[in-house]
VEXDREN-2710 file (C-alpha; in Angstrom, 1 decimal):
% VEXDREN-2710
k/r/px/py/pz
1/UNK/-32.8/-23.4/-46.6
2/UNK/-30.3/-25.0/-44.7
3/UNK/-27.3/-22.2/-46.5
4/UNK/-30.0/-19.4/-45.4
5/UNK/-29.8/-20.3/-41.4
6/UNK/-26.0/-21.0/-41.9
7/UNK/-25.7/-18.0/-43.5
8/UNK/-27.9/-15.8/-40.7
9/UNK/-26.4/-17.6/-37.9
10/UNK/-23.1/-16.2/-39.1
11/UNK/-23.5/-13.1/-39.9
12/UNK/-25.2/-12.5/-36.5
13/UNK/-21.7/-14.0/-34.9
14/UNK/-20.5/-11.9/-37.0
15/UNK/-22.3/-8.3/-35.9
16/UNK/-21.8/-9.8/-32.0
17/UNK/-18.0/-10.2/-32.7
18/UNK/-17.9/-6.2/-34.1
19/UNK/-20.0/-5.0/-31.0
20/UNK/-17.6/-6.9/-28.3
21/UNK/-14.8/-5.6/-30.9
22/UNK/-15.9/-1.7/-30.8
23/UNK/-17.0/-2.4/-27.1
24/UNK/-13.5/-3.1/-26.2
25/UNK/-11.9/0.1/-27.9
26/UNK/-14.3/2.1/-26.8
27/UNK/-14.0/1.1/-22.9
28/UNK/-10.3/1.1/-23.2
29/UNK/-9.9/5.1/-25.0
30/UNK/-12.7/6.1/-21.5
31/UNK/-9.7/4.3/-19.4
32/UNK/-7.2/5.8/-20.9
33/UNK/-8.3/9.1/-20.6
34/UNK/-9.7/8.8/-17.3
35/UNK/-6.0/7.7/-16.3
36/UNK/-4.6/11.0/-18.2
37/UNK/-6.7/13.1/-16.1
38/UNK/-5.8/11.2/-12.8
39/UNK/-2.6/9.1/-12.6
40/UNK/-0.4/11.2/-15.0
41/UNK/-1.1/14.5/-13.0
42/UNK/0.1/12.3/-9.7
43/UNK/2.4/11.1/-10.9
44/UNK/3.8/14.6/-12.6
45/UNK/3.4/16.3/-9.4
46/UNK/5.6/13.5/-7.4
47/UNK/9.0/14.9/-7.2
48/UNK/10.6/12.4/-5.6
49/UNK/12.5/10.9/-8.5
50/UNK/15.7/10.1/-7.7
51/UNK/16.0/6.4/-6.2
52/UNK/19.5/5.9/-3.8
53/UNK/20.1/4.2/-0.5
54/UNK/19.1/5.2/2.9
55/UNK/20.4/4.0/6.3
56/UNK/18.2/4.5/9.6
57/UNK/19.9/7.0/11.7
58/UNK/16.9/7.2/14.6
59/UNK/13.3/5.6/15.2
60/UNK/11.2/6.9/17.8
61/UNK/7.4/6.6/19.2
62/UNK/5.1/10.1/19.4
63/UNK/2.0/10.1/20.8
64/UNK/-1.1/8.4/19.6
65/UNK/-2.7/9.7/16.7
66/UNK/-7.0/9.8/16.0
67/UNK/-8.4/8.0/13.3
68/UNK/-12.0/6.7/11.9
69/UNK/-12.9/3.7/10.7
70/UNK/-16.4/2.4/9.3
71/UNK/-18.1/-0.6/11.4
72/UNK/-20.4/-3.2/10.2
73/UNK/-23.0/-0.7/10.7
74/UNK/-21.3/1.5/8.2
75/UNK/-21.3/4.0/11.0
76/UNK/-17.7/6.0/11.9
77/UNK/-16.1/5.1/14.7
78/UNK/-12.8/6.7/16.1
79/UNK/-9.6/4.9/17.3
80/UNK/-5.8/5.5/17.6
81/UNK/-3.0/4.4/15.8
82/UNK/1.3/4.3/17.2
83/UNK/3.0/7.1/15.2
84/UNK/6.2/5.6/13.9
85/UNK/8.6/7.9/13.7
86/UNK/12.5/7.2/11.3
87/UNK/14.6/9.1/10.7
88/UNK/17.7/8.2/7.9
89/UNK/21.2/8.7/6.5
90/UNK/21.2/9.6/2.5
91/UNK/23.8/8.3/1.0
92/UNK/25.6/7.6/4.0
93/UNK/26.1/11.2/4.2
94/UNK/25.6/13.0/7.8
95/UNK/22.3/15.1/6.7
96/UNK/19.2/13.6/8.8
97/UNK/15.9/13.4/6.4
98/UNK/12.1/12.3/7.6
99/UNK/10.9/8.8/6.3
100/UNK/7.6/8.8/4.5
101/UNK/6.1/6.0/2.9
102/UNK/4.8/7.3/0.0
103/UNK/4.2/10.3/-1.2
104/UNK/1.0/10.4/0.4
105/UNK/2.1/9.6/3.9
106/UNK/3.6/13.5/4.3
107/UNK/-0.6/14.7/3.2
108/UNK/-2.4/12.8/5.6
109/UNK/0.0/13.1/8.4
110/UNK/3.3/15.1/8.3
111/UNK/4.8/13.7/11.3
112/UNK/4.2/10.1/11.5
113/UNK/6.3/8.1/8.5
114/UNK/4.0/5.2/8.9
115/UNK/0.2/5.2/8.9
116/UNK/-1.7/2.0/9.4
117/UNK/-5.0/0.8/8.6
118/UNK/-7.3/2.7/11.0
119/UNK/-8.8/-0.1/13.0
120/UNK/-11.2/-1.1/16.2
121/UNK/-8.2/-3.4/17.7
122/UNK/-5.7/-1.3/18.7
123/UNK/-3.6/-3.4/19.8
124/UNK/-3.4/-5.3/16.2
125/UNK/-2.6/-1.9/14.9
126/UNK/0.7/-1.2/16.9
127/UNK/1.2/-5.1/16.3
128/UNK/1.9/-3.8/12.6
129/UNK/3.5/-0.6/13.2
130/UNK/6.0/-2.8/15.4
131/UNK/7.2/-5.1/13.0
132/UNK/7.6/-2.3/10.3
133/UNK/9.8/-0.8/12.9
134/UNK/11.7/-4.2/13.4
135/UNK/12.4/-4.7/9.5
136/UNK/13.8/-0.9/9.8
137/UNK/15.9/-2.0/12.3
138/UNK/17.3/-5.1/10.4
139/UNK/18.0/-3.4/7.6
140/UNK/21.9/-2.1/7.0
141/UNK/20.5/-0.2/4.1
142/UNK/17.1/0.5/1.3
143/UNK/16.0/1.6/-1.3
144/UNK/14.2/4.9/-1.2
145/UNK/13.4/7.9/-3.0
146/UNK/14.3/11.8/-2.8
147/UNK/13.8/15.1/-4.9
148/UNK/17.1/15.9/-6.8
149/UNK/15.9/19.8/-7.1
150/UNK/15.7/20.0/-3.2
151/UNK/12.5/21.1/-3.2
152/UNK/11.5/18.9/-0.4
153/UNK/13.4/17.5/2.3
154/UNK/12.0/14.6/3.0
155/UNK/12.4/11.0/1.7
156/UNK/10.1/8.6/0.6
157/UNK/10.1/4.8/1.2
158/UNK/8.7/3.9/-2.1
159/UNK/6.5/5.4/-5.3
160/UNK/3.1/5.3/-5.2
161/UNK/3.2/7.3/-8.8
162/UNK/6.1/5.8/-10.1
163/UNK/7.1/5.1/-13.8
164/UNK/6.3/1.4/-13.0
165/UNK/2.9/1.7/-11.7
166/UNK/1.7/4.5/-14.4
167/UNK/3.0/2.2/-17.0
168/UNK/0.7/-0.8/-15.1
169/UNK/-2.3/1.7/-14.9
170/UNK/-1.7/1.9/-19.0
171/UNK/-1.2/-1.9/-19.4
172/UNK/-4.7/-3.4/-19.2
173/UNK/-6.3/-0.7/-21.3
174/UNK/-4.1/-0.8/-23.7
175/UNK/-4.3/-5.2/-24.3
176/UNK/-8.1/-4.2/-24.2
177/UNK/-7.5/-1.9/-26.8
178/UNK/-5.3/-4.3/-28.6
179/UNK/-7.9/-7.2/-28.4
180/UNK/-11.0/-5.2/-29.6
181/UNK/-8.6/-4.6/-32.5
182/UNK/-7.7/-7.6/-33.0
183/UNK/-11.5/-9.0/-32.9
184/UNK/-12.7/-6.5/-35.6
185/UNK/-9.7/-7.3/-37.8
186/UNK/-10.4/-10.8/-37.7
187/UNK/-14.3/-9.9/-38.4
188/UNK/-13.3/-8.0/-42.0
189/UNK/-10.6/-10.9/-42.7
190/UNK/-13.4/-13.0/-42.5
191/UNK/-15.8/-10.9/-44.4
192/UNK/-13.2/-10.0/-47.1
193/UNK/-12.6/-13.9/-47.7
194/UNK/-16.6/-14.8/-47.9
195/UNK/-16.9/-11.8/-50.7
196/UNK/-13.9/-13.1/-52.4
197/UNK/-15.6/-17.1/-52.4
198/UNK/-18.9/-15.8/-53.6
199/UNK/-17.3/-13.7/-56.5
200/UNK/-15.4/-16.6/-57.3
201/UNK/-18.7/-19.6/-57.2
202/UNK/-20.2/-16.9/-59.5
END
């Protein structure tokens, strides 16, 4: 009697172990293809590829810029934000380029290379905005990004579509994947070595 509950108990840890198993695989294939259809396009269509080192030739101030921001009523409000403005050096050559952040800097406003959080407190908002233009202005030189084929003029501070982050977008699903795996093949180890014990006490 005792062999029988033994026996159930473990073959439902058994079907439990195979369900988080196949759960796993099956969440990390949606992730994977949900990240083929929306990182790997981005990150296809980034043409900034070519990393080399930039050298502020100007900074400047426009004018204030509009922007919306949700309250704690979940209602929009508007506000402003500082439009930093630099201007750099490529390779130490005498060719001025515009500064983005990242490639989506350039979408959401062309003329501004730094966008900040959208805020109520404006005067927090040009509080960051400033000391992005001090580190600028500390800095002899930096990394940054540029199109080899010329097709756009402008550089870019960093990747938002990089190799590095696409292969980070791929790392979780793909341990996921490896650990459902993993489960299941411990499952039919186990399974393969109670066959082989009963054969044998028989």
């Amino acid at each position: 009697m005792m062999e029988k509950k033994l026996f159930k108990a473990h073959k439902r840890g058994e079907t439990r172990a195979l369900c988080l198993g196949y759960g796993l695989i099956v969440c990390s294939i949606m992730m994977h293809i949900l990240l083929v259809f929306t990182a790997v396009p981005l990150h296809m269509k980034s043409v900034w590829s070519e990393k080399s080192l930039c050298t502020v030739s100007r900074i400047t101030f426009k004018d204030n810029f509009p922007c919306t921001y949700t309250s704690n009523s979940e209602s929009e409000r508007k506000s402003l934000y500082p439009c930093l403005v630099v201007q750099v050096h490529l390779n130490n050559s005498q060719s001025v380029f515009m500064l983005y952040e990242t490639e989506e800097t350039q979408e959401i406003n062309e003329e501004c290379t730094y966008i900040p959080k959208c805020g109520k407190n404006y005067t927090e908002t040009k509080k960051d905005v400033d000391d992005i233009e001090k580190n600028f202005k500390e800095a002899d030189s930096f990394g940054c990004y540029y199109d080899p084929k010329g097709r756009m003029e402008s550089i870019i501070l960093r990747r938002k579509f990089g190799t590095g982050d696409l292969v980070s977008c791929f790392l979780w699903p793909t341990l996921m994947f490896t650990l459902g795996l993993f489960i299941i093949l411990l499952v039919k180890i186990s399974q393969f070595f109670s066959r082989i014990s009963v054969v044998s006490k028989t």
